[in-house]
Backbone as XML, in Angstrom:
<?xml version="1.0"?>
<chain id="A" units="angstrom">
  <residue number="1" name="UNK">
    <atom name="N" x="0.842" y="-1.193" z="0.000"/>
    <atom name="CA" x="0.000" y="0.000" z="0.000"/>
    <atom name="C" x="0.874" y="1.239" z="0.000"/>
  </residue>
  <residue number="2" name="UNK">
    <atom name="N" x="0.466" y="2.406" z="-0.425"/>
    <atom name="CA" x="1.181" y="3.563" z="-0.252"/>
    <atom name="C" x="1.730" y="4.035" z="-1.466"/>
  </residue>
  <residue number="3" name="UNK">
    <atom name="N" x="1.785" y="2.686" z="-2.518"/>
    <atom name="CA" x="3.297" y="3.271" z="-3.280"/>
    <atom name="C" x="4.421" y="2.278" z="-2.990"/>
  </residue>
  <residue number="4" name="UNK">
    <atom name="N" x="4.685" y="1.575" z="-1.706"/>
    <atom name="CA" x="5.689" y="0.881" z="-1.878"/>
    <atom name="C" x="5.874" y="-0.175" z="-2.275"/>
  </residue>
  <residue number="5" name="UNK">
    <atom name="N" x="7.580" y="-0.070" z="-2.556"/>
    <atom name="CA" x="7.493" y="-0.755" z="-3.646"/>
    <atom name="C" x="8.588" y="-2.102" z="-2.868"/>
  </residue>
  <residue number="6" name="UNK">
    <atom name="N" x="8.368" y="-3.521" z="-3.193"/>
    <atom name="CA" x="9.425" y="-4.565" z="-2.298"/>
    <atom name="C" x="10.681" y="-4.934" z="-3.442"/>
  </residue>
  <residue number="7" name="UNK">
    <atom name="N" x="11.724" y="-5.025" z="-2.395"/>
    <atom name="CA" x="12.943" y="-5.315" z="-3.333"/>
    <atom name="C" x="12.876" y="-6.513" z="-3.056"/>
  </residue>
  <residue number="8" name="UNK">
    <atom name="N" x="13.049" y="-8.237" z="-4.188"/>
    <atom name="CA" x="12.835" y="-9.094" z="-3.934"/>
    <atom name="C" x="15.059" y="-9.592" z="-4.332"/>
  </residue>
  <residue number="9" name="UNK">
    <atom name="N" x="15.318" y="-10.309" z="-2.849"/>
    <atom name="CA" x="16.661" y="-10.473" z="-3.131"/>
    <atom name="C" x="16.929" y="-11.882" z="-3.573"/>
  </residue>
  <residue number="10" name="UNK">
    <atom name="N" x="17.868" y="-12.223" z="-4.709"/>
    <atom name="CA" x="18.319" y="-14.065" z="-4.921"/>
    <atom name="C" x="19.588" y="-13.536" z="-4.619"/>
  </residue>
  <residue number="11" name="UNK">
    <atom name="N" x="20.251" y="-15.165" z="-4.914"/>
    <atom name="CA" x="21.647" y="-15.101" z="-4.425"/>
    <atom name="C" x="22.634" y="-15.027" z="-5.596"/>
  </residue>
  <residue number="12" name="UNK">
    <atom name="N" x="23.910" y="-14.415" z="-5.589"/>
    <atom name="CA" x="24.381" y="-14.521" z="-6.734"/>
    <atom name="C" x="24.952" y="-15.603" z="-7.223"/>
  </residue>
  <residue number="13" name="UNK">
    <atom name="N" x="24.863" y="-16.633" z="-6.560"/>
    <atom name="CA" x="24.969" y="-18.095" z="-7.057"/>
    <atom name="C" x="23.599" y="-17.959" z="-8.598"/>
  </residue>
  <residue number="14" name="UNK">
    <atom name="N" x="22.530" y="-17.893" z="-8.118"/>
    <atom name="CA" x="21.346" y="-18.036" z="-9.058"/>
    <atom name="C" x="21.325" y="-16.991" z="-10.314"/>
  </residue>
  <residue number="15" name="UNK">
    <atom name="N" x="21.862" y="-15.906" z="-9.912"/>
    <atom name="CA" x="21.689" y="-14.879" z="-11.003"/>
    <atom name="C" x="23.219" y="-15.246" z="-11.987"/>
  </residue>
  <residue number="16" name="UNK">
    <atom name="N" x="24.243" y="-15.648" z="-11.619"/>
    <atom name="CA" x="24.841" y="-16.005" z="-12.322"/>
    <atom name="C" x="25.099" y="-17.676" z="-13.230"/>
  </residue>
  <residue number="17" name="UNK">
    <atom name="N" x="23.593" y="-18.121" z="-12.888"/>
    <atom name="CA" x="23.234" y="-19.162" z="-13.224"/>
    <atom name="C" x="22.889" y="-18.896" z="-14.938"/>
  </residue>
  <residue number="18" name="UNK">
    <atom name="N" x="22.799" y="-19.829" z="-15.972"/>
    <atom name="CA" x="22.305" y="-19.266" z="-17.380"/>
    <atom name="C" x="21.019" y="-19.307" z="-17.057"/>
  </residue>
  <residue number="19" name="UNK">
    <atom name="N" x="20.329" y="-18.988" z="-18.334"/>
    <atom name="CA" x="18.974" y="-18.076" z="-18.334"/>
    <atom name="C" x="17.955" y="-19.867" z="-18.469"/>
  </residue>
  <residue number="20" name="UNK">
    <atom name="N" x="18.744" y="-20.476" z="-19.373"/>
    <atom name="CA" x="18.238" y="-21.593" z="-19.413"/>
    <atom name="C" x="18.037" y="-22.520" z="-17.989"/>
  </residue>
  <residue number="21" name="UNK">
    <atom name="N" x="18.449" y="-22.410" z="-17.013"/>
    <atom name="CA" x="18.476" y="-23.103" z="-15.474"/>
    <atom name="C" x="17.938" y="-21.941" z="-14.490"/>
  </residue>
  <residue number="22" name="UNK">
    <atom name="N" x="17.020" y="-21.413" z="-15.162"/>
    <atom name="CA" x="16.092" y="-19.723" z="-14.329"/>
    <atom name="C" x="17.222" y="-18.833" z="-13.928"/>
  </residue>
  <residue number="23" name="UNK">
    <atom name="N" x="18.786" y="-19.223" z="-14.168"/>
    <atom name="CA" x="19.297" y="-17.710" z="-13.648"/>
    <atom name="C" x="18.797" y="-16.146" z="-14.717"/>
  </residue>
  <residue number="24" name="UNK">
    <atom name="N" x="19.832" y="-15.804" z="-14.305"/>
    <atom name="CA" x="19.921" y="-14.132" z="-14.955"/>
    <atom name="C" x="20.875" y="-14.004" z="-16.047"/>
  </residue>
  <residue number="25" name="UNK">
    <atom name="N" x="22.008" y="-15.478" z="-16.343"/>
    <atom name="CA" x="22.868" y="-15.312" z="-17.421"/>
    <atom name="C" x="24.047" y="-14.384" z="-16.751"/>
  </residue>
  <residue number="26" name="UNK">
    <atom name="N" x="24.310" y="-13.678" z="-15.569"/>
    <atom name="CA" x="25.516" y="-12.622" z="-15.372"/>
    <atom name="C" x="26.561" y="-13.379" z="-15.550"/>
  </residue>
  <residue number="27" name="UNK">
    <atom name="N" x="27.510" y="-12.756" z="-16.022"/>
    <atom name="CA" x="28.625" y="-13.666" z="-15.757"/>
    <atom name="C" x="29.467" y="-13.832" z="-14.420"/>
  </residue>
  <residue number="28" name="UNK">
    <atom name="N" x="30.442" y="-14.717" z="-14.148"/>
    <atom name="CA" x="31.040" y="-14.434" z="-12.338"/>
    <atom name="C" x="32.330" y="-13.461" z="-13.174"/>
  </residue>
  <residue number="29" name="UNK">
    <atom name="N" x="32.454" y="-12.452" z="-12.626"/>
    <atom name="CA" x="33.321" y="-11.595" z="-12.915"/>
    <atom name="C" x="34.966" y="-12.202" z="-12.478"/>
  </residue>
  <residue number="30" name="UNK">
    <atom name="N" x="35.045" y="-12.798" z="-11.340"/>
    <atom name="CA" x="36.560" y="-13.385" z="-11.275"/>
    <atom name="C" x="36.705" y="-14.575" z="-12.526"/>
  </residue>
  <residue number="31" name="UNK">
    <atom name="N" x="35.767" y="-15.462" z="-12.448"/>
    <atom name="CA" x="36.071" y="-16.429" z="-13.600"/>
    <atom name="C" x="36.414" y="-15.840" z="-14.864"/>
  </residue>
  <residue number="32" name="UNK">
    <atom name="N" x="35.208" y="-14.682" z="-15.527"/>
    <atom name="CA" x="35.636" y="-13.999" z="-16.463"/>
    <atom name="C" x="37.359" y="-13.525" z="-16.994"/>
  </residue>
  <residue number="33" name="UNK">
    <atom name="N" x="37.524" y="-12.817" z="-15.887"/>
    <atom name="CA" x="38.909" y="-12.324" z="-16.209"/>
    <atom name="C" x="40.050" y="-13.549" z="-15.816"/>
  </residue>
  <residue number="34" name="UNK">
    <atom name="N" x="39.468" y="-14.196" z="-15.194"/>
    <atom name="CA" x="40.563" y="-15.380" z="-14.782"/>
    <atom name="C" x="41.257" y="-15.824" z="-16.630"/>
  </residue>
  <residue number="35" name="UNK">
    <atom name="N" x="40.200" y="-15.851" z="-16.993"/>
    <atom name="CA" x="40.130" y="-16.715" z="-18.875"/>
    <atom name="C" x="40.632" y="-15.972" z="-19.341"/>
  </residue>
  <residue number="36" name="UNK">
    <atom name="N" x="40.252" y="-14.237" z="-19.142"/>
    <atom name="CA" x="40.984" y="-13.116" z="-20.173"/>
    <atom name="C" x="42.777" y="-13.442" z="-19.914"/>
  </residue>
  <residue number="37" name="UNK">
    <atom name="N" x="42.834" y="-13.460" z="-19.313"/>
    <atom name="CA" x="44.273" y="-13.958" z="-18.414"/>
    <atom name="C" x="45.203" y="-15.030" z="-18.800"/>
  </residue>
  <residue number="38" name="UNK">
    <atom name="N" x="44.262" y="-16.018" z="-18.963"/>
    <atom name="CA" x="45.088" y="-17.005" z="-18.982"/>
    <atom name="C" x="45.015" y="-17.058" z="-20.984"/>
  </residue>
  <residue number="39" name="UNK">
    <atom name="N" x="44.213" y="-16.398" z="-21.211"/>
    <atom name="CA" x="44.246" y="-16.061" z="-22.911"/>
    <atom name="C" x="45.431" y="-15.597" z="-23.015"/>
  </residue>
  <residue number="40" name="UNK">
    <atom name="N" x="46.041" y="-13.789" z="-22.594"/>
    <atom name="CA" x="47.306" y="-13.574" z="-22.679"/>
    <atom name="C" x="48.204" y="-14.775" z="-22.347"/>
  </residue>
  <residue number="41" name="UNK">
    <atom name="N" x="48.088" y="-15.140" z="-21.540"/>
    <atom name="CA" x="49.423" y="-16.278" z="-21.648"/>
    <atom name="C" x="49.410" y="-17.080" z="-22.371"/>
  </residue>
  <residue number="42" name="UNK">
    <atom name="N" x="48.369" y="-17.444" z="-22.871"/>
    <atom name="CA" x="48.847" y="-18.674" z="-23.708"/>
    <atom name="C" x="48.867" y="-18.167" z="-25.502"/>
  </residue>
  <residue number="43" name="UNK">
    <atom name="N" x="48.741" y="-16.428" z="-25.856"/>
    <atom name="CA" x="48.693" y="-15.867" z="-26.472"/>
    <atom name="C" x="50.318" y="-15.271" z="-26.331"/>
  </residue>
  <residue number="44" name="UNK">
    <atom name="N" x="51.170" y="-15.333" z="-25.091"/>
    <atom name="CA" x="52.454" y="-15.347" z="-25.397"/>
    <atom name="C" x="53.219" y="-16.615" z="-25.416"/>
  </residue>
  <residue number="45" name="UNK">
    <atom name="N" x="52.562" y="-17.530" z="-25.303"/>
    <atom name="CA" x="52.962" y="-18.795" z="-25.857"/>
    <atom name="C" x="53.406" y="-19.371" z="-27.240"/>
  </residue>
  <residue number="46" name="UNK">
    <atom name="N" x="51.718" y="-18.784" z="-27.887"/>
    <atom name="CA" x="51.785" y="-19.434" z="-29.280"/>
    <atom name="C" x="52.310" y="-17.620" z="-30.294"/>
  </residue>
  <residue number="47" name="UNK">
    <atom name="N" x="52.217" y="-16.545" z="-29.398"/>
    <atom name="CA" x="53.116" y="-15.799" z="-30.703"/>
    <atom name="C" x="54.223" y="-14.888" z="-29.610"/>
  </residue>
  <residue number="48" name="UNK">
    <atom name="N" x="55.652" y="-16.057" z="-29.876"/>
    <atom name="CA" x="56.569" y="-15.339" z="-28.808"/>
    <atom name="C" x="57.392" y="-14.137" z="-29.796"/>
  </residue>
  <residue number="49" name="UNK">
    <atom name="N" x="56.630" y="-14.232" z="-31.186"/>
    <atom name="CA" x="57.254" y="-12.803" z="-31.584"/>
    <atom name="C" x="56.608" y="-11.896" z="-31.636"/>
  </residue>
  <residue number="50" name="UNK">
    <atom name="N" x="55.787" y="-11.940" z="-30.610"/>
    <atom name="CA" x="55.017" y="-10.329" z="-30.649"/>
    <atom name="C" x="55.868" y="-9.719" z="-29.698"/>
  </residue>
  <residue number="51" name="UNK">
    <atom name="N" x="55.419" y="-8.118" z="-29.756"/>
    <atom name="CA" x="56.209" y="-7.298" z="-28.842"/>
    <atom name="C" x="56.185" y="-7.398" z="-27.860"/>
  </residue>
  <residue number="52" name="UNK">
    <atom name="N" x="54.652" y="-8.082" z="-27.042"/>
    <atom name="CA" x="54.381" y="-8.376" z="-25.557"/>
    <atom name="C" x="55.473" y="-9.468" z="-25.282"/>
  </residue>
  <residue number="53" name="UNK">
    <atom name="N" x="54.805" y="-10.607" z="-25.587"/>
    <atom name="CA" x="55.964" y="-11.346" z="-25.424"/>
    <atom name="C" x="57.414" y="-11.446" z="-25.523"/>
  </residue>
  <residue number="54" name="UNK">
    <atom name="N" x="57.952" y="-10.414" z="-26.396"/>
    <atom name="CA" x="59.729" y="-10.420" z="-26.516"/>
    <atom name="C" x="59.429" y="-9.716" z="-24.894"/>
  </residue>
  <residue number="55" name="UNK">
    <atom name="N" x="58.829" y="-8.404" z="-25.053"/>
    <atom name="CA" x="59.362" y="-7.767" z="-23.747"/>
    <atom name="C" x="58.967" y="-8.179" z="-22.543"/>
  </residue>
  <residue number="56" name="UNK">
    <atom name="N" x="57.951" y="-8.869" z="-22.544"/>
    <atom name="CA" x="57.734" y="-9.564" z="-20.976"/>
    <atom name="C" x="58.863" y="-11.380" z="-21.027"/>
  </residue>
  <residue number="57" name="UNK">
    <atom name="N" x="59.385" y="-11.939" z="-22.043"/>
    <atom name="CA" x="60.264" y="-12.689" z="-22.065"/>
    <atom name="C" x="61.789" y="-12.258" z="-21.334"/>
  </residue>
  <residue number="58" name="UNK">
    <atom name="N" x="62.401" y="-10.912" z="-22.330"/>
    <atom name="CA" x="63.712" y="-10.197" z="-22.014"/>
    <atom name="C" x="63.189" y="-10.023" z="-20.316"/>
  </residue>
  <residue number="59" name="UNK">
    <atom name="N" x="62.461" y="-9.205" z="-19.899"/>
    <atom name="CA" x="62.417" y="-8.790" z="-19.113"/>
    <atom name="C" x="62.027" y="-9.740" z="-17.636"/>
  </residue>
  <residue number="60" name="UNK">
    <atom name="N" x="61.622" y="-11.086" z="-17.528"/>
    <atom name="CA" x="60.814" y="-11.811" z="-16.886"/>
    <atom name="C" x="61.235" y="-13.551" z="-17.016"/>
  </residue>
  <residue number="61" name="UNK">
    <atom name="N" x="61.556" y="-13.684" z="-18.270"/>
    <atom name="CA" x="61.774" y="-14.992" z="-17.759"/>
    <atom name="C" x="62.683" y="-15.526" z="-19.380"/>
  </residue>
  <residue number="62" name="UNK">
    <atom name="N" x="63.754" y="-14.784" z="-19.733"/>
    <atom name="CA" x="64.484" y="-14.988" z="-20.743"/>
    <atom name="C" x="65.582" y="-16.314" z="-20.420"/>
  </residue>
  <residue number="63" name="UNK">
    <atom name="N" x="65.564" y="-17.310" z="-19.702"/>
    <atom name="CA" x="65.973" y="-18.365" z="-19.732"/>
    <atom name="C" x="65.299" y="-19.997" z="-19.631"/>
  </residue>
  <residue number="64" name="UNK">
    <atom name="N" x="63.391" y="-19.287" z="-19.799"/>
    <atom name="CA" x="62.844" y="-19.904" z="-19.580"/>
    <atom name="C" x="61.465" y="-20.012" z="-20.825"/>
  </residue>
  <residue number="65" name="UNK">
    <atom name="N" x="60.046" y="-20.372" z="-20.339"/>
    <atom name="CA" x="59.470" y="-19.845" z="-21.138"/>
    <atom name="C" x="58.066" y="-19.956" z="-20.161"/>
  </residue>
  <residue number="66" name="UNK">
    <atom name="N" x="57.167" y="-19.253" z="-21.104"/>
    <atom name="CA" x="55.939" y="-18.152" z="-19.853"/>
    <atom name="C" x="54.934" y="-19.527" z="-19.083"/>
  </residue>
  <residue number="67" name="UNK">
    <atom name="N" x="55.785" y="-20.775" z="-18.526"/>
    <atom name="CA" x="54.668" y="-21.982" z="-18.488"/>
    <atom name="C" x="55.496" y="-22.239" z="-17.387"/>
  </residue>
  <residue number="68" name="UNK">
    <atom name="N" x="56.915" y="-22.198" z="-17.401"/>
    <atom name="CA" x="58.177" y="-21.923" z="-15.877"/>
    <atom name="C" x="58.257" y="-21.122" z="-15.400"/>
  </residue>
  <residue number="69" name="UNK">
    <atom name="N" x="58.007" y="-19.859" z="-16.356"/>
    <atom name="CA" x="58.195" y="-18.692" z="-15.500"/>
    <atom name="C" x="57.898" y="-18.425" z="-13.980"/>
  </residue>
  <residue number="70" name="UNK">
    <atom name="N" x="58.528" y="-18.093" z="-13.022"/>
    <atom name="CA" x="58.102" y="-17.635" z="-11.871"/>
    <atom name="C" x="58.486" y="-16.011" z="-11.429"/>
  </residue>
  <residue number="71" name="UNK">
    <atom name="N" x="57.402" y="-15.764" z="-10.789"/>
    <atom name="CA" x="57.213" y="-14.313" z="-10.360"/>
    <atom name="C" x="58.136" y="-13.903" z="-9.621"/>
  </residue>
  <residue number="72" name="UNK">
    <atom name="N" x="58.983" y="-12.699" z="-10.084"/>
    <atom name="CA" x="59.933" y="-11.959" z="-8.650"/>
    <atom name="C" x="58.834" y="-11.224" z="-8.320"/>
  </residue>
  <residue number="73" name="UNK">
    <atom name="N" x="59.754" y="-10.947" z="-7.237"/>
    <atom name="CA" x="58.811" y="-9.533" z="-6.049"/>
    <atom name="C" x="58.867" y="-8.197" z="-6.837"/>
  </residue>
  <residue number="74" name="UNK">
    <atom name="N" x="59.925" y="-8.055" z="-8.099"/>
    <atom name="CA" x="59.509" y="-6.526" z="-7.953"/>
    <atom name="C" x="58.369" y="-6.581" z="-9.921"/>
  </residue>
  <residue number="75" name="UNK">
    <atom name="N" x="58.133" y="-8.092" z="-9.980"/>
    <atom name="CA" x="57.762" y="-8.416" z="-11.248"/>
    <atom name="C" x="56.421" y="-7.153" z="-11.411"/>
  </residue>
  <residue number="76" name="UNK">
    <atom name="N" x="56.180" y="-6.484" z="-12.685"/>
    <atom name="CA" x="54.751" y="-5.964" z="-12.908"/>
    <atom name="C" x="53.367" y="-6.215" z="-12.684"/>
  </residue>
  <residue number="77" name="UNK">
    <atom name="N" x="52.573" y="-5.616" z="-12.158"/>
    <atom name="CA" x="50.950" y="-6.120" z="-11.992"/>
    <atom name="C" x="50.710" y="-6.686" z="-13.220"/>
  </residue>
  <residue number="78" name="UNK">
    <atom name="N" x="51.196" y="-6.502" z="-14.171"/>
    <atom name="CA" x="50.573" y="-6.907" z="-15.859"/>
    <atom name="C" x="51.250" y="-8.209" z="-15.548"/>
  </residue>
  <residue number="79" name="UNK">
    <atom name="N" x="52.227" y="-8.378" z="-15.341"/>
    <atom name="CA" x="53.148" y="-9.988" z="-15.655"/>
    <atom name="C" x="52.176" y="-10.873" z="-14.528"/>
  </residue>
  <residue number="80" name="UNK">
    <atom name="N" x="52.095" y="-10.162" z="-13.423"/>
    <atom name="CA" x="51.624" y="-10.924" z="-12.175"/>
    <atom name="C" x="50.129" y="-11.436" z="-12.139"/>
  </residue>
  <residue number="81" name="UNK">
    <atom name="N" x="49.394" y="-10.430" z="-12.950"/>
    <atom name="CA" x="48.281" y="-11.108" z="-13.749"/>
    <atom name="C" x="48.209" y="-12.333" z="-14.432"/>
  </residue>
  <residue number="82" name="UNK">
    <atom name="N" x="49.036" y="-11.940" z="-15.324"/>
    <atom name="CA" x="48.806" y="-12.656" z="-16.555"/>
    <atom name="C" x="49.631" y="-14.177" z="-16.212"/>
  </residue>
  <residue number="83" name="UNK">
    <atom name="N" x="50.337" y="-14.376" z="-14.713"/>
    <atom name="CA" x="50.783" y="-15.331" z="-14.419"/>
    <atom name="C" x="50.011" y="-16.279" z="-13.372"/>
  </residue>
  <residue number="84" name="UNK">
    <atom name="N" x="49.108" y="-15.322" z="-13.251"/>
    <atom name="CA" x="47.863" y="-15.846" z="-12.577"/>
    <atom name="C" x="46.974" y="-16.858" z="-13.584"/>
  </residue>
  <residue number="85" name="UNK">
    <atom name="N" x="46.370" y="-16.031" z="-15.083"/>
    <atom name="CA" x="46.249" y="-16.378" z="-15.801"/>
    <atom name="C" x="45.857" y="-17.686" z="-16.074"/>
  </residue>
  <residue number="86" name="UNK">
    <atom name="N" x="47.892" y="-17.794" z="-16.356"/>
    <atom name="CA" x="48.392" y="-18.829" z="-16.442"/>
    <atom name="C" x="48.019" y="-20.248" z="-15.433"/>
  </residue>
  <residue number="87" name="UNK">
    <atom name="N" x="47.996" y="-19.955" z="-14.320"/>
    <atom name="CA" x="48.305" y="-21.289" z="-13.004"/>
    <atom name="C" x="46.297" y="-21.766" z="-13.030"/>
  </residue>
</chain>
């Protein structure tokens, strides 16, 4: 009565369910980028002559290759990502 109006709450388990199993289709945002991630790496895998890859190779793991690589402490948020990615 009044006008008001009820907010009805699910869980985001359900809304990120597909549309076909009654969710909402959202996607889970960590899984999402987890994949974008592990795309770059395995995108400096299969083209180690791109520029990303020479320079995150020279710079990160030039005795190795981006599947051994391991992270230093002062390694880049971009490398440290994308070595996340990777694992």
């Amino acid at each position: 009565a009044n006008g008001e109006r009820k907010v009805h709450w699910i869980s985001w388990q359900k809304m990120c369910a597909v549309k076909r199993d009654g969710g909402m289709g959202f996607r889970d945002q960590e899984a999402f980028n987890q994949a974008l991630l592990a795309k770059q790496a395995w995108r400096v895998l299969q083209c180690p002559s791109s520029l990303c890859a020479r320079v995150l190779k020279a710079r990160y793991f030039s005795e190795d290759t981006i599947l051994t690589a391991t992270c230093p402490a002062t390694a880049s948020y971009t490398f440290q990502s994308i070595l996340h990615g990777r694992d």
